[in-house]
N, C-alpha and C positions, 0 to 999 in steps of 0.2 A: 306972763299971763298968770294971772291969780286964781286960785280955785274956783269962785263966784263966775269966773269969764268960761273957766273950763265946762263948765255943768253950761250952761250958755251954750255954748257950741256945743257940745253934746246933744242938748236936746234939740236945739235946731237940726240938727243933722238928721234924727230920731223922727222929727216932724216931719221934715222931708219923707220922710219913706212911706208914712204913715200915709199924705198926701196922695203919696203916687200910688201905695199898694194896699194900705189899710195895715189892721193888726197883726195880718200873717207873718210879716217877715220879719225876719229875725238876722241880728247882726252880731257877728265873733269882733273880739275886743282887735286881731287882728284887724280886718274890716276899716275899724273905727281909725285904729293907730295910723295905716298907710291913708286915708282920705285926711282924717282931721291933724297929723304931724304933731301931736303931740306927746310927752313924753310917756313910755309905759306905766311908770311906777304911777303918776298924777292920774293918766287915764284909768288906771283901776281903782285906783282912790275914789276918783267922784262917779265913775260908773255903780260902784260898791253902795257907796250914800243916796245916789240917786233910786238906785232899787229897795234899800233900807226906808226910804220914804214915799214908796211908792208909786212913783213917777213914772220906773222902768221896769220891767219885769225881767227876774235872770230867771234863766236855765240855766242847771249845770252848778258848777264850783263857786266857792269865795276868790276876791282879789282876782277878776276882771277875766277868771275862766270862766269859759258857758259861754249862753248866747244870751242877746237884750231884745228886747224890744220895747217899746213907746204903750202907756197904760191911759184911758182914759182920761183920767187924771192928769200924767205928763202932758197932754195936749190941750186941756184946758189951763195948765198953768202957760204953755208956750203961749196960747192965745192971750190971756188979763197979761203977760209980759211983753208981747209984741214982737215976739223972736219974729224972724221971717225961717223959712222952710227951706233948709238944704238937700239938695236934690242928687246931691253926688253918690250918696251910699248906695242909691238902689243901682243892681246892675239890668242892663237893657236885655230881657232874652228874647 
């Protein structure tokens, strides 16, 4: 999987949550890694860019410490791209 696929699945992940919960919630790179099985180093790579470009919002550290979540922004690009909404991040309370 390539960079361009990783951010992909990122944000669809991100849209998902968004979906179910709106902008409150917030996801550790943990989180991301055990749902989306990708590898850590990548994962904080395009996590890091995706927030660098506004897509994502961190809290917290550089290189994939903190937490994320999905910015206005992010979810209109998901939308002009057609991602579909993954639903697995959020957990059920």
């Amino acid at each position: 999987m390539n960079d361009a696929e990783i951010r992909d699945q990122i944000l669809a992940a991100f849209y998902g949550v968004w979906k179910e919960r709106g902008f409150e919630v917030w996801v550790t790179l943990n989180e991301l890694q055990q749902t989306l099985a990708i590898d850590r180093i990548a994962l904080a790579r395009n996590l890091d860019l995706l927030a660098q470009i506004g897509l994502l919002e961190r809290q917290g550290g550089m290189g994939g410490r903190g937490l994320y979540r999905i910015t206005a922004q992010g979810v209109l690009e998901c939308e002009r791209k057609g991602l579909k909404p993954e639903p697995s991040l959020v957990r059920k309370e």
